[in-house]
VEXDREN-2710 file (C-alpha; in Angstrom, 1 decimal):
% VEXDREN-2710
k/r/px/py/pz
1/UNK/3.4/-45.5/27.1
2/UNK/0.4/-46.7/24.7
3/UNK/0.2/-42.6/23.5
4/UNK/3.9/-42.5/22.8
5/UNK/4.2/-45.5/20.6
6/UNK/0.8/-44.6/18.6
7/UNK/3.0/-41.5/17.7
8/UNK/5.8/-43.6/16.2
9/UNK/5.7/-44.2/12.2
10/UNK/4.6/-47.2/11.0
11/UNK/7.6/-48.2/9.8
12/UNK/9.0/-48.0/13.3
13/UNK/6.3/-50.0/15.4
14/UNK/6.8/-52.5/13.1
15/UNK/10.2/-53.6/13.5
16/UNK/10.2/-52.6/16.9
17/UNK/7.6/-55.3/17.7
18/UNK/9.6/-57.4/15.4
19/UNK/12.7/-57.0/17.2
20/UNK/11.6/-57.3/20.6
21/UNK/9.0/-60.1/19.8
22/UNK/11.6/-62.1/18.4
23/UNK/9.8/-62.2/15.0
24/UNK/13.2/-61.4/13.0
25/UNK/15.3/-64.0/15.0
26/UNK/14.9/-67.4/17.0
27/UNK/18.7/-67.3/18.1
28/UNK/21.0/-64.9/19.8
29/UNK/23.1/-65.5/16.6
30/UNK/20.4/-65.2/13.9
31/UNK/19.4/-61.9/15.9
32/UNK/23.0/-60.4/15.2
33/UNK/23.4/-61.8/12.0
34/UNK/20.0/-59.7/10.8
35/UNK/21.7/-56.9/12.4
36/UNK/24.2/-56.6/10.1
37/UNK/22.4/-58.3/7.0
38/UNK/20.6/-54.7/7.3
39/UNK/23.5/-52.8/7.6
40/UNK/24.8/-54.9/4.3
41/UNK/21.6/-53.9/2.6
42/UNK/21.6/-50.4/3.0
43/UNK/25.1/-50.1/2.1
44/UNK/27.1/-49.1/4.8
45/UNK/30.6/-49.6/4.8
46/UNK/32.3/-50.6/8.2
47/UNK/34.1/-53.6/9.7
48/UNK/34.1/-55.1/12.9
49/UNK/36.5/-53.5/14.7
50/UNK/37.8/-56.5/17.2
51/UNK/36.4/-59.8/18.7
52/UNK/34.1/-61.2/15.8
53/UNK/33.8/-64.5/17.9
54/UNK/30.9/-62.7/19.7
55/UNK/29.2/-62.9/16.5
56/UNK/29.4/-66.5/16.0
57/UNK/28.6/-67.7/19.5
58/UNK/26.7/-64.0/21.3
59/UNK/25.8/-64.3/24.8
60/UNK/22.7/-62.4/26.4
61/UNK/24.6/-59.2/26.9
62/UNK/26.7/-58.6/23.6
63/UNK/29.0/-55.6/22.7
64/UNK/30.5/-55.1/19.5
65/UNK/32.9/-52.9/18.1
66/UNK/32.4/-51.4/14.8
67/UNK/34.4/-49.0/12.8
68/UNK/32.6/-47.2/10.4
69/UNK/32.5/-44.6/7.8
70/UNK/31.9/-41.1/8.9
71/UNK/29.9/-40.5/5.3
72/UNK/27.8/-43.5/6.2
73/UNK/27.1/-42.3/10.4
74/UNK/23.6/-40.5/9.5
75/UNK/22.1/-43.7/7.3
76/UNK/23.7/-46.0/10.4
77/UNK/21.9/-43.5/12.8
78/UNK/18.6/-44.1/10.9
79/UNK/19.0/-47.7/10.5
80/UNK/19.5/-48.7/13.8
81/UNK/16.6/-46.7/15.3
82/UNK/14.5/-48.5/12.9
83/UNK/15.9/-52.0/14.3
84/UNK/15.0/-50.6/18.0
85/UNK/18.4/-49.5/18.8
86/UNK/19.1/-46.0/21.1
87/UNK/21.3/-44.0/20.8
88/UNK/23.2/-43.8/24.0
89/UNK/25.1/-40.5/25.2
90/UNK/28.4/-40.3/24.9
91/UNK/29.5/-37.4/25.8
92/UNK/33.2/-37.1/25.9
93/UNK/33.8/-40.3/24.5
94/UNK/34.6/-39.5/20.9
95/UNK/35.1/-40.8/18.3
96/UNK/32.5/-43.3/20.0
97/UNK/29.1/-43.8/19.8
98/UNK/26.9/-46.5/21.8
99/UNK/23.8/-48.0/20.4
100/UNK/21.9/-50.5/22.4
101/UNK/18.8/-52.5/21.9
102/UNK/17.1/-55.4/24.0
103/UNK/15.2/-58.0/22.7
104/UNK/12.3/-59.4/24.8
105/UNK/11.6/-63.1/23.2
106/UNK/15.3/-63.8/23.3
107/UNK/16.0/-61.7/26.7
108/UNK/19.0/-60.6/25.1
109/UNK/21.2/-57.1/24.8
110/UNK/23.2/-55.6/22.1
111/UNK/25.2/-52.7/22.3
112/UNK/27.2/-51.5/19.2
113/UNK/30.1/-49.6/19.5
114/UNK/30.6/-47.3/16.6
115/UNK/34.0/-45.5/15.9
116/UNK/34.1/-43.6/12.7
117/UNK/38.6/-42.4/13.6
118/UNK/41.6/-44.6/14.6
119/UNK/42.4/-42.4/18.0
120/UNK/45.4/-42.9/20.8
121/UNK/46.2/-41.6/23.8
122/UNK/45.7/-41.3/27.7
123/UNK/43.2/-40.3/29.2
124/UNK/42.2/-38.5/26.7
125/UNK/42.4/-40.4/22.5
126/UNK/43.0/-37.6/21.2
127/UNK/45.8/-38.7/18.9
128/UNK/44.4/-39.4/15.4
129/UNK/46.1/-41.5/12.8
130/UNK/44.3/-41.9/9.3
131/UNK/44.0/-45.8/9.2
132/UNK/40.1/-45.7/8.6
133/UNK/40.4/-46.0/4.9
134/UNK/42.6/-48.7/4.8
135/UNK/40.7/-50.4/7.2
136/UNK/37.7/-50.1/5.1
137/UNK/39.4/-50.6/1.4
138/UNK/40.9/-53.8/2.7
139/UNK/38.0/-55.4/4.8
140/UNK/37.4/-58.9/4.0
141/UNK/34.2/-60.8/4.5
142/UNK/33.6/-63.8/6.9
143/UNK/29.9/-65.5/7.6
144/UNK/28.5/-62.8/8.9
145/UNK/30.2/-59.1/8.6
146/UNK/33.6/-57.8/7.4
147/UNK/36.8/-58.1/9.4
148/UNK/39.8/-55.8/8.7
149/UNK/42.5/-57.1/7.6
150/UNK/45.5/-58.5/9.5
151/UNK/48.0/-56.2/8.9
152/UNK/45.5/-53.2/9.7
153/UNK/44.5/-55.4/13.2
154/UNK/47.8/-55.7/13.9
155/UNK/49.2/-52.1/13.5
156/UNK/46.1/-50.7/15.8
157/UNK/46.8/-53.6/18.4
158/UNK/50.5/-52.8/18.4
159/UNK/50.6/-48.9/18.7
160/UNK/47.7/-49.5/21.3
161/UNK/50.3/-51.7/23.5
162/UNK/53.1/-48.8/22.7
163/UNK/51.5/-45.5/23.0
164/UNK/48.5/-46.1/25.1
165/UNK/49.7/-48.9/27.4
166/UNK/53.6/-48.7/27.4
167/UNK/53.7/-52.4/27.8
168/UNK/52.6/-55.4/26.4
169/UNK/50.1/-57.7/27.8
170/UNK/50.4/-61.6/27.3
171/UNK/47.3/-61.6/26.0
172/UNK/47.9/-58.6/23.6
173/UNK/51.1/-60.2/22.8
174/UNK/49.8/-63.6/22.0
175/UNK/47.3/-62.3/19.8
176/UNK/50.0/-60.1/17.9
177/UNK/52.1/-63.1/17.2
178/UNK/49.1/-64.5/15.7
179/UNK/48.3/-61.2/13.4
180/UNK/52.4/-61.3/12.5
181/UNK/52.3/-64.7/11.3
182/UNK/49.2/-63.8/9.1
183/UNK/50.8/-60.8/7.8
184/UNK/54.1/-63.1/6.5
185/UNK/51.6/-66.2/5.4
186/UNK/50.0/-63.2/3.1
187/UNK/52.2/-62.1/0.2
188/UNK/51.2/-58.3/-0.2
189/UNK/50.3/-58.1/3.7
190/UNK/53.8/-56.9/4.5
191/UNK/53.9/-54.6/1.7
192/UNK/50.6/-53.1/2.6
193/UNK/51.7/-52.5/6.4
194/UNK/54.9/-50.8/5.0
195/UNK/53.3/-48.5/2.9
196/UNK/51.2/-47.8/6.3
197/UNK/54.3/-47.0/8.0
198/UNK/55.6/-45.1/5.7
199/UNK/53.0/-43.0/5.2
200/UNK/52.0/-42.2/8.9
201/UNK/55.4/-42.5/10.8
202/UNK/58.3/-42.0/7.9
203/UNK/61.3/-43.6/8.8
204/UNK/60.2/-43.6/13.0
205/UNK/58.7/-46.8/13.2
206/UNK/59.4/-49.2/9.6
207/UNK/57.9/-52.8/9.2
208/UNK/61.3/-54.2/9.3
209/UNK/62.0/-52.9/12.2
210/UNK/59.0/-54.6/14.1
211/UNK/59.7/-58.0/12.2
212/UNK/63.1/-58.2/13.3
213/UNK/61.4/-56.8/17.2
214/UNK/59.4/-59.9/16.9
215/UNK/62.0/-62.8/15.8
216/UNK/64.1/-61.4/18.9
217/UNK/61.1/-61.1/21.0
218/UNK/62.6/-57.2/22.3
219/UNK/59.7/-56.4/23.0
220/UNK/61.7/-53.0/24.7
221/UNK/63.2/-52.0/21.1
222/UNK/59.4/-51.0/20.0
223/UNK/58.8/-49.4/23.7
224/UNK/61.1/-47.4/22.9
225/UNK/59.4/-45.4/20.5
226/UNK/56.7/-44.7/22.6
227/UNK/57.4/-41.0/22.8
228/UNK/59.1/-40.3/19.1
229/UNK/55.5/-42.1/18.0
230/UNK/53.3/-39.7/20.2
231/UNK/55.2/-36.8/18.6
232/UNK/55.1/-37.5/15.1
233/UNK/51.4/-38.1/15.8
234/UNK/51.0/-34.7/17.5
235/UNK/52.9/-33.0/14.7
236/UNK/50.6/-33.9/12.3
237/UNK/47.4/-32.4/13.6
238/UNK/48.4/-30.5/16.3
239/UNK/45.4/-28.0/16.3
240/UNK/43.7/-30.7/16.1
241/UNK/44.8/-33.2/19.0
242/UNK/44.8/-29.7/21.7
243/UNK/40.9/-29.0/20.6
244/UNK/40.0/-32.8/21.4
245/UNK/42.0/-32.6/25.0
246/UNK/39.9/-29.5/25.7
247/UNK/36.4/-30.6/24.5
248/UNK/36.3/-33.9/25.7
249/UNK/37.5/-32.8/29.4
250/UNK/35.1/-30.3/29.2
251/UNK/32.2/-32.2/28.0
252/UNK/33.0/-34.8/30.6
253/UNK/32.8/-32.0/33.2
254/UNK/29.7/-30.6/32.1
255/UNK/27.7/-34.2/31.5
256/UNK/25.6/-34.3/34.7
257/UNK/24.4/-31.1/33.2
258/UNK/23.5/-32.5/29.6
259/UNK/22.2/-35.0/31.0
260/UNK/19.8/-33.5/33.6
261/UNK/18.9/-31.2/29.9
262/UNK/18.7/-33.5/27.0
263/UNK/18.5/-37.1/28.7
264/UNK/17.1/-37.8/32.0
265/UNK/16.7/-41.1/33.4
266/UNK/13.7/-43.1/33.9
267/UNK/11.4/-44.0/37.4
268/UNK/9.2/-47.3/37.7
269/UNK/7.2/-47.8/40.7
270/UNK/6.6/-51.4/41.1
271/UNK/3.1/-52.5/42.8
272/UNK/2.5/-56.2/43.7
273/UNK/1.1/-58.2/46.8
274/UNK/3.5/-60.3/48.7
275/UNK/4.1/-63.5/46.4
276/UNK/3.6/-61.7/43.1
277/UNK/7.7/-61.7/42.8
278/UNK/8.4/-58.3/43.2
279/UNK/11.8/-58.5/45.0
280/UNK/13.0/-60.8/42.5
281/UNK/11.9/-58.2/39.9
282/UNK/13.8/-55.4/41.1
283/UNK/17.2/-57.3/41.9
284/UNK/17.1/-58.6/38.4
285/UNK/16.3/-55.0/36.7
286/UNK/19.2/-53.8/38.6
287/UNK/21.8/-56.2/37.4
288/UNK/20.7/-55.2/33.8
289/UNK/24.1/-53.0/33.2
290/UNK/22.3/-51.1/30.1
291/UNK/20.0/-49.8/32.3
292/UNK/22.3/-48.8/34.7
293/UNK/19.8/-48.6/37.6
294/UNK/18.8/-47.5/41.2
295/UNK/17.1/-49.3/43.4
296/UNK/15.0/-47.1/46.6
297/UNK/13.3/-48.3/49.1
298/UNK/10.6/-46.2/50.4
299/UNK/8.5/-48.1/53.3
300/UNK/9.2/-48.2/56.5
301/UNK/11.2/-51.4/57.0
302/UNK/14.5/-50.7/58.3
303/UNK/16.1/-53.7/57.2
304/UNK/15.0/-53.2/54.2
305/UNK/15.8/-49.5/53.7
306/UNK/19.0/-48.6/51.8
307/UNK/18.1/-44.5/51.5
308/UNK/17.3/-42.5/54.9
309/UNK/18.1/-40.4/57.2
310/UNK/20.4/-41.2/59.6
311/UNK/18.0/-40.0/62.5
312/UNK/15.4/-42.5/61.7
313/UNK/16.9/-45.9/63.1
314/UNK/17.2/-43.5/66.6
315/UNK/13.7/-42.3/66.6
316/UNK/12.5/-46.2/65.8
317/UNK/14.9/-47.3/68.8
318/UNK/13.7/-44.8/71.0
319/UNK/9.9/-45.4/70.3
320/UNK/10.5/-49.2/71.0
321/UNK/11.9/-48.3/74.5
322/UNK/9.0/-47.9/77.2
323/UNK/8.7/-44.3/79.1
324/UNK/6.4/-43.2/81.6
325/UNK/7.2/-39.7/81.1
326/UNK/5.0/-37.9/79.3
327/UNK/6.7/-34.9/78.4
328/UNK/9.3/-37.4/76.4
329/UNK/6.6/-39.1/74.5
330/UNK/4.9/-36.2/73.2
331/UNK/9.0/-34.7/72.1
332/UNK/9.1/-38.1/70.4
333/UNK/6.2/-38.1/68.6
334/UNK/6.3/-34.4/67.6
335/UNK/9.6/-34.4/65.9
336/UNK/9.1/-38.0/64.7
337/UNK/6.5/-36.4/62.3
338/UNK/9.1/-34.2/61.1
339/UNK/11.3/-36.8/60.7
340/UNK/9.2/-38.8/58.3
341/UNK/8.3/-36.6/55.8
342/UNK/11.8/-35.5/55.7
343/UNK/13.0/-39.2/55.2
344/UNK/10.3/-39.7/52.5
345/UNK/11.2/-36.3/50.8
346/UNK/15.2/-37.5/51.2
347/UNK/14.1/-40.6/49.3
348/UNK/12.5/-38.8/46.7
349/UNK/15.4/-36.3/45.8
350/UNK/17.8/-39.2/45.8
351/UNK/15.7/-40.9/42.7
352/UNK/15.4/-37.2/41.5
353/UNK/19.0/-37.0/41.6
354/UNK/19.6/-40.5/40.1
355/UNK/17.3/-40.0/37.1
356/UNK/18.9/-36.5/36.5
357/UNK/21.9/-38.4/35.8
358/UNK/20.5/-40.7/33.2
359/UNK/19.8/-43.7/35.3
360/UNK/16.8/-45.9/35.8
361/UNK/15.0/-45.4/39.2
362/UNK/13.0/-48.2/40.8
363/UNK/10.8/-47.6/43.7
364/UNK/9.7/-50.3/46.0
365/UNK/6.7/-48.9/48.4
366/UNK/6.0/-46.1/47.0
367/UNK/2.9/-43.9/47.8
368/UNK/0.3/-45.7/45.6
369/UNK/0.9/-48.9/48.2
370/UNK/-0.7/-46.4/50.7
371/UNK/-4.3/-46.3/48.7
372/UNK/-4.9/-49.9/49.3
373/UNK/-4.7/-49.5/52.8
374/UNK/-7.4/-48.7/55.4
375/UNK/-8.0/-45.0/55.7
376/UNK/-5.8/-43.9/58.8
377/UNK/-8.0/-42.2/61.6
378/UNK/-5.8/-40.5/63.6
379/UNK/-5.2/-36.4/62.2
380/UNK/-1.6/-36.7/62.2
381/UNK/-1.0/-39.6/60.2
382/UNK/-4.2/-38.0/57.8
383/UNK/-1.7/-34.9/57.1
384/UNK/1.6/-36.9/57.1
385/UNK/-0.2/-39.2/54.0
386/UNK/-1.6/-35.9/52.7
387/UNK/1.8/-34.2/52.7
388/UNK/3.4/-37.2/51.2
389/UNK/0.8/-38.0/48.5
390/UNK/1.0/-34.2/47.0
391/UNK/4.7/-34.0/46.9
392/UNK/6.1/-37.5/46.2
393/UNK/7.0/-36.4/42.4
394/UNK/5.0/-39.0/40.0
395/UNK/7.0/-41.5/38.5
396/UNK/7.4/-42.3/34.8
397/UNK/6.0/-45.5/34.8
398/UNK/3.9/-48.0/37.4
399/UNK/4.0/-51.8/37.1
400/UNK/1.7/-53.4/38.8
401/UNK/2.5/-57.9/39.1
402/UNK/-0.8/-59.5/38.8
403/UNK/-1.7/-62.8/40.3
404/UNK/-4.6/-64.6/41.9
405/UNK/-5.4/-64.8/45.1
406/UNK/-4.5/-68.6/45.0
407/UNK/-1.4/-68.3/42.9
408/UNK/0.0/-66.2/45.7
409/UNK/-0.8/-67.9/48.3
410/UNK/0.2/-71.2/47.0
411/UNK/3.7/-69.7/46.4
412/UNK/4.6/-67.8/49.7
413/UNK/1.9/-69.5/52.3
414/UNK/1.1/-66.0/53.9
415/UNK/-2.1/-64.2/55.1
416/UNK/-5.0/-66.4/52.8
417/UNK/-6.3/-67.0/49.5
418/UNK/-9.3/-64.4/49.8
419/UNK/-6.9/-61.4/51.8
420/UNK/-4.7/-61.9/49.0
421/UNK/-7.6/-61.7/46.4
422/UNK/-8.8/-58.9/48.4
423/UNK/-5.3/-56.9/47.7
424/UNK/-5.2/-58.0/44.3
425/UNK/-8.5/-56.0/43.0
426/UNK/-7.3/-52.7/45.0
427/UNK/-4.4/-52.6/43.0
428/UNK/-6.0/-53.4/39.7
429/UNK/-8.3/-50.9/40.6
430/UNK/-5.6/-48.0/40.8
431/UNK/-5.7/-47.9/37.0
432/UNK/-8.9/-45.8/37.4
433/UNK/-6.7/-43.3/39.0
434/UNK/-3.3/-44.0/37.4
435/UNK/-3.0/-43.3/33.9
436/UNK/0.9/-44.9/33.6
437/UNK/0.1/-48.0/35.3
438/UNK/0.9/-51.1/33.2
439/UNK/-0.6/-54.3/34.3
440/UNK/1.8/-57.2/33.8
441/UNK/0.4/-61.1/34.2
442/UNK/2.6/-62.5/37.5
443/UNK/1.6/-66.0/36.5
444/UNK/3.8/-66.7/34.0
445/UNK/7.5/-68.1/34.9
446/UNK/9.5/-65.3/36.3
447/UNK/12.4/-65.5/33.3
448/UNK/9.1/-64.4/31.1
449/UNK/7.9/-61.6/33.5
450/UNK/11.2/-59.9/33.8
451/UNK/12.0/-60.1/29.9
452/UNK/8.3/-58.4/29.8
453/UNK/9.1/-55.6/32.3
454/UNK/12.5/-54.5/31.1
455/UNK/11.1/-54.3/27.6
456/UNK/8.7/-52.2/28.8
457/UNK/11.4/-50.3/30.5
458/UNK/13.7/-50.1/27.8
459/UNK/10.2/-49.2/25.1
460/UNK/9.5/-46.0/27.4
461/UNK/12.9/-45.0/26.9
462/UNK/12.9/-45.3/23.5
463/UNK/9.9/-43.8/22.5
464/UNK/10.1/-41.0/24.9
465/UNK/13.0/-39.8/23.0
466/UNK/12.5/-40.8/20.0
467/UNK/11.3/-37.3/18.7
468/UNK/14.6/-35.4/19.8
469/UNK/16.6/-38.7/18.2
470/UNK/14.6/-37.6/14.9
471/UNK/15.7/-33.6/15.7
472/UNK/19.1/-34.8/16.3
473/UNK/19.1/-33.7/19.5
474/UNK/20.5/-37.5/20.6
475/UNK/23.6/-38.5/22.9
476/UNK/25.9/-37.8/20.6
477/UNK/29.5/-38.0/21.4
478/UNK/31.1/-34.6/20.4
END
């Protein structure tokens, strides 16, 4: 990981470290708001597209919907990787593209949203009306970013709850009433939503119409034009609206396979001896959505095992059950060998499989545990560890928790003080022999450690692919 970020420009190790050190921001909120003072700065023209309250008050895991101009999509692209942000695939999703960064001092995601075209439709948006420019020409600036304005929220909420939904939501309604009353406080805001009208659906669908919808609370009058909508919508890019059915069900078809080519997943080993808070660790990294994660166990705990073969739990039942016969024994142990390196090779594939498929892959037990232990004595456990050890594939990334002796033991109360000492320095001694080991100090609170370890996650993602980002050879949506 050190080698791949002394390859990024200086520019770029700078404000990464900034971002995820929390030198740019002491707040969720000041954290966004620098966001898009940069984007203000450079001169990119967008507007949030819905929800601006998670600006003002942003949670630990934040998404935000932009819309954007198309002309401005390469400068955004560039921006954001500067700021720390990936590039997320989204293949099959267009006209969106996901951005998402984390940042380690504030333990804190954000994930942009980018549309650069107003689309309806399902399942597929395919259905394109030319709203973006009005969108953008008419944006108005709050605190923090630009907000479209009502009568363009209003029009994209209400063909949403007619041609994508059919109904509309209490929610969805509540907040149109909302937008209406806007529109009518705002003396050219019904004049700008006509010419809209006009100039997308001709006489089909007229601001009147919807006004006079709204006084009677028919909600079934606009229903109605569900289908004379779709079709006037349709007949203005029909080419069009057929060649995004057919690519986006086809990329969606064929995304295992770009992502097994252009975007494979990421696998962490995690070393640490009992106390150290491993298992806390890896129940937290899975929960991280952004990471979208798999968690395998690869010891030989069945309780704790969530990948196997299903013959396992019969061999460990059988082997627990006393025999005198010999001949049984030695059927049991022969195909028990088997049985193992099958399981462990099972497990393997799994991640393999999980990691083709863009996800994260954590290991719990893996090989390396198997190098702090005694050497085994007898021949068959010497080749079962030999097979294992040569075709385990080598993960991405190893994290070793490191604690005391002590600290350990004054945590959990298990084995003693020197034993655990005794552990400690075999694992830190694996460095010798593991170049992608990364050493991370257990003492600290465990909040600190985790925020540590999925940056360090989330930095090996980034940095691996930072080159083919650069190529443009990223996630994009298509």
């Amino acid at each position: 990981m050190q080698n791949e970020i002394e390859k990024m420009p200086a520019e770029d190790i700078e404000t990464a470290a900034e971002t995820s050190a929390g030198k740019t921001a002491d707040s969720p909120r000041s954290f966004v708001a620098g966001v898009f003072r940069a984007l203000d700065k450079q001169g990119i023209r967008y507007c949030i597209f819905r929800d601006y309250h998670k600006l003002e008050q942003p949670t630990r895991d934040v998404e935000i919907d932009l819309l954007a101009d198309p002309a401005d999509l390469k400068k955004l692209r560039q921006l954001l990787a500067r700021k720390g942000f990936v590039e997320i695939p989204s293949w099959g999703h267009a006209p969106h593209r996901f951005f998402v960064t984390y940042h380690k001092a504030l333990n804190m995601w954000l994930k942009l949203d980018v549309i650069t075209a107003l689309r309806f439709g399902k399942p597929v948006s395919a259905l394109e009306i030319g709203l973006r420019s009005s969108y953008l020409d008419h944006r108005t600036r709050r605190e923090l970013a630009f907000v479209p304005a009502a009568e363009d929220k209003f029009l994209v909420l209400l063909l949403k709850c007619i041609i994508n939904d059919g109904k509309f939501s209490e929610s969805r309604l509540r907040r149109l009433r909302e937008l209406h009353n806007e529109i009518l406080a705002d003396p050219v805001g019904p004049d700008r939503i006509s010419a809209n009208l006009q100039k997308h659906f001709g006489n089909r669908l007229s601001w009147e119409e919807i006004d006079r919808a709204f006084q009677a609370a028919d909600w079934q009058q606009l229903l109605a034009k569900r289908k004379s909508l779709r079709r006037k919508l349709f007949a203005g890019q029909p080419l069009a609206t057929l060649w995004r059915q057919v690519k986006t069900r086809f990329l969606k078809r064929i995304s295992p396979l770009l992502y097994l080519l252009r975007r494979r997943g990421v696998s962490v080993a995690l070393l640490a001896p009992d106390g150290a808070g491993k298992s806390t660790l890896a129940e937290t990294i899975i929960r991280q959505r952004h990471l979208n994660a798999r968690f395998i166990y690869m010891g030989d705990n069945l309780k704790a095992s969530n990948v196997g073969l299903p013959t396992t739990p019969w061999f460990k039942r059988k082997k627990k059950q006393k025999r005198n016969n010999p001949l049984i024994k030695l059927i049991l142990a022969v195909f028990n060998f088997p049985n193992s390196l099958l399981e462990q090779w099972y497990r393997s594939a799994v991640g393999g499989y999980y990691r083709s498929r863009g996800k994260f892959v954590v290991y719990d037990r893996y090989v390396y545990d198997s190098w702090i232990n005694p050497p085994v004595t007898r021949m068959i456990k010497k080749i079962r560890r030999f097979l294992i050890e040569r075709t385990c594939p080598t993960p991405d990334l190893v994290i070793l928790l490191d604690a005391p002796g002590a600290v350990l033991f004054a945590r959990k109360g298990e084995h003693t003080p020197e034993g655990l000492e005794t552990k400690r320095q075999a694992y830190l001694a694996l460095q010798k022999q593991l170049s992608n080991l990364l050493v991370v100090d257990a003492t600290q609170d465990a909040q600190t450690v985790q925020a540590e370890v999925i940056h360090m996650l989330w930095q090996y993602y980034r940095t691996r692919d930072l080159g083919k980002v650069r190529n443009g050879r990223n996630g994009q949506s298509g």
